[in-house]
C-alpha positions as CSV (number, residue, x, y, z in Angstrom):
1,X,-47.2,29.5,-62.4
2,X,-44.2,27.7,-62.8
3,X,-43.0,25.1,-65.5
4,X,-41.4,22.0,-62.9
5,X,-39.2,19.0,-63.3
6,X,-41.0,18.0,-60.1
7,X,-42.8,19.1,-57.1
8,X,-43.9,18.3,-53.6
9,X,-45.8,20.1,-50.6
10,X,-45.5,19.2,-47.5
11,X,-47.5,20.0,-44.5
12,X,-47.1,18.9,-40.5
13,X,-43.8,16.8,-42.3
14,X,-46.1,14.7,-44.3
15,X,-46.1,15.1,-47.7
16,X,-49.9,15.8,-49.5
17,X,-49.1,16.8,-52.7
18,X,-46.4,15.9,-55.8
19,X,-45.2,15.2,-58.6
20,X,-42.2,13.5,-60.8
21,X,-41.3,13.9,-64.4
22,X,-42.5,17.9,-65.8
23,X,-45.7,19.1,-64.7
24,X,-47.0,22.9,-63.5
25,X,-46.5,24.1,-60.1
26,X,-49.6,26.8,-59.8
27,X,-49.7,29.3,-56.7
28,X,-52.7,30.8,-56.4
29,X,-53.9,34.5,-55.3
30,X,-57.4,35.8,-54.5
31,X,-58.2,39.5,-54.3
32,X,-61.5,41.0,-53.4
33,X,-63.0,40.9,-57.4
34,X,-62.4,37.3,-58.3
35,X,-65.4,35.6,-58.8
36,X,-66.6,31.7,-59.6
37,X,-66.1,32.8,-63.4
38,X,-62.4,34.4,-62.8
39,X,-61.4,31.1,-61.7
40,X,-62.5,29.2,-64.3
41,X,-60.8,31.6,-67.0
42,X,-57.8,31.1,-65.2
43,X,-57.7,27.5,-64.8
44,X,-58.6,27.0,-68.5
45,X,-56.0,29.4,-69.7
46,X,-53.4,27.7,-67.4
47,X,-54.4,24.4,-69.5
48,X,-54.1,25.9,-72.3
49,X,-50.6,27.8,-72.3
50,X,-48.4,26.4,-74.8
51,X,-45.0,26.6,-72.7
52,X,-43.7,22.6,-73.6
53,X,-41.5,23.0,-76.5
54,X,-40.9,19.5,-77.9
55,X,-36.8,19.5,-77.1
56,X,-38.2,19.9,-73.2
57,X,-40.1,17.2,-73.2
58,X,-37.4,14.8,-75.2
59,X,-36.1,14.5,-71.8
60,X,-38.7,12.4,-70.1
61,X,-39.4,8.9,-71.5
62,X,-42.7,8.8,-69.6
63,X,-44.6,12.2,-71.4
64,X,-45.9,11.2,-74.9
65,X,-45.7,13.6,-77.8
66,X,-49.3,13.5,-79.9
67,X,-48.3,12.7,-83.1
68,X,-48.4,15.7,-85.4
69,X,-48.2,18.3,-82.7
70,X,-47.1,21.8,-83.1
71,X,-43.7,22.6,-82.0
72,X,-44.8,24.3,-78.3
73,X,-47.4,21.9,-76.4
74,X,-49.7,22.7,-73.5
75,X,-49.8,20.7,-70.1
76,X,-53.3,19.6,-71.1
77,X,-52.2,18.4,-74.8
78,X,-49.4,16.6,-72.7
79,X,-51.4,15.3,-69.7
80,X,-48.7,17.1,-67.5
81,X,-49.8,16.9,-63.4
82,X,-50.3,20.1,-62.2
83,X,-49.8,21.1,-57.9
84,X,-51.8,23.9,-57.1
85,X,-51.0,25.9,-53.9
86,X,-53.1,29.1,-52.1
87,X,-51.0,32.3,-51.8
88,X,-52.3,35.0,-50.7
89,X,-49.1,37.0,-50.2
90,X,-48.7,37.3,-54.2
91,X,-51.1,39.9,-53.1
92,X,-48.6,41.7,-50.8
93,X,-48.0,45.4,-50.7
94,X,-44.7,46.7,-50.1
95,X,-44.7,50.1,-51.2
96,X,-45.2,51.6,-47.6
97,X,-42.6,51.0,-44.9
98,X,-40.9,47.7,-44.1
99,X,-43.5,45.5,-43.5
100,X,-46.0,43.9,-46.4
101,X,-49.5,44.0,-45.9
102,X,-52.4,42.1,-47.6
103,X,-54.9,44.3,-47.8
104,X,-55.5,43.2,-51.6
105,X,-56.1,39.7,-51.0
106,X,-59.4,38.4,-50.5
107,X,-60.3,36.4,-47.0
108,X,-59.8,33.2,-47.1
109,X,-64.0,32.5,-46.5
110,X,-63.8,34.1,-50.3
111,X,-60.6,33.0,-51.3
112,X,-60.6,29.4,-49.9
113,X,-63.5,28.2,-52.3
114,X,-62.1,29.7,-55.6
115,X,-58.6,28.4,-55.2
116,X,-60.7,24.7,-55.5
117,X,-63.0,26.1,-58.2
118,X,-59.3,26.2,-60.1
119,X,-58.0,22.9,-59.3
120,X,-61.7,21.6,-59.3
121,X,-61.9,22.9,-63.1
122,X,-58.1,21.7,-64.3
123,X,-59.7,18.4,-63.0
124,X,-62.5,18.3,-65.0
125,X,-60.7,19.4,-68.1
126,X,-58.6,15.7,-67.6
127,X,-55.7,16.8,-65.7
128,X,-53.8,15.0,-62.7
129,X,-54.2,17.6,-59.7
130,X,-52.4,17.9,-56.2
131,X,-53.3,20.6,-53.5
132,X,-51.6,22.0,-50.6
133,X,-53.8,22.7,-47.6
134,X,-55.3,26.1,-47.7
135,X,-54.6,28.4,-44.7
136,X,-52.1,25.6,-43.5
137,X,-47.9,26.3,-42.9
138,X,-46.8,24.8,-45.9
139,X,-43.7,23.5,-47.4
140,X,-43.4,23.7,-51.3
141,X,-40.4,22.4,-53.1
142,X,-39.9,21.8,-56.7
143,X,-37.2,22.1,-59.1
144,X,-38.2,25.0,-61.7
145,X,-37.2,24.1,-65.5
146,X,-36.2,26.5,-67.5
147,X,-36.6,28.6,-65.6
148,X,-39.7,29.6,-66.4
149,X,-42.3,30.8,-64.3
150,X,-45.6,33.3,-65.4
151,X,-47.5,35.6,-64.0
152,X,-51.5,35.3,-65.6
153,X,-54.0,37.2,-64.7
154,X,-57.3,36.8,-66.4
155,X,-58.6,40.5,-65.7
């Protein structure tokens, strides 16, 4: 997960997915255990992660502060978009030899419908969600703030 300025993804040079003004950029990897449940911890923790501090956000006229608010906000206290994006080579071995291999990351029959459960659940929890196109060639830019950029795992 990364803390963005702003994001876009582009597929087949159109572009399907953005954002502008700070928001979340979330790439995410299945391996063979996730489950419906997994998915759901993650998106809620992702929601939840306090990473906003309130001299960040000064910056953009068009996020408002809640009033008495702690010092560090989440992306759901803020209403921050969020772009998520399948990536199955954060599952990439490279411990052998010169090429990776992905034998840790689930198929995408598995993995296709659990990288929606997350965006599916950060979209009922009220927050704005883009997607890339899973399994497509995609192009993902974004300016990272900070920078700041998280590794969860909910295991």
């Amino acid at each position: 997960m990364q803390r963005a300025i702003d994001a876009n993804v582009i597929v087949d040079k159109e572009v399907i997915g953005s954002f502008a003004g700070p928001g979340l950029v979330i790439l995410v990897g299945v391996t063979h255990t996730d489950t419906a449940a997994s998915a759901n911890k993650l998106a809620e923790k992702i929601f939840g992660l306090r990473i906003f501090d309130q001299e960040f956000i000064s910056q953009f006229d068009q996020v408002l502060v809640p009033p008495e608010s702690s010092r560090e906000l989440s992306a759901g206290e803020l209403g921050l978009p969020m772009l998520v994006i399948s990536q199955f080579t954060l599952y990439a071995s490279t411990s052998k030899g010169r090429r990776p291999t992905w034998d840790a990351a689930a198929p995408g029959d598995v993995a296709e419908p659990l990288v929606e459960e997350v965006a599916q659940k950060l979209r009922q929890l009220g927050t704005q969600v883009s997607q890339g196109k899973f399994g497509a060639d995609m192009n993902v830019s974004l300016t990272n703030a900070g920078p700041m950029t998280l590794i969860i795992d909910v295991d």
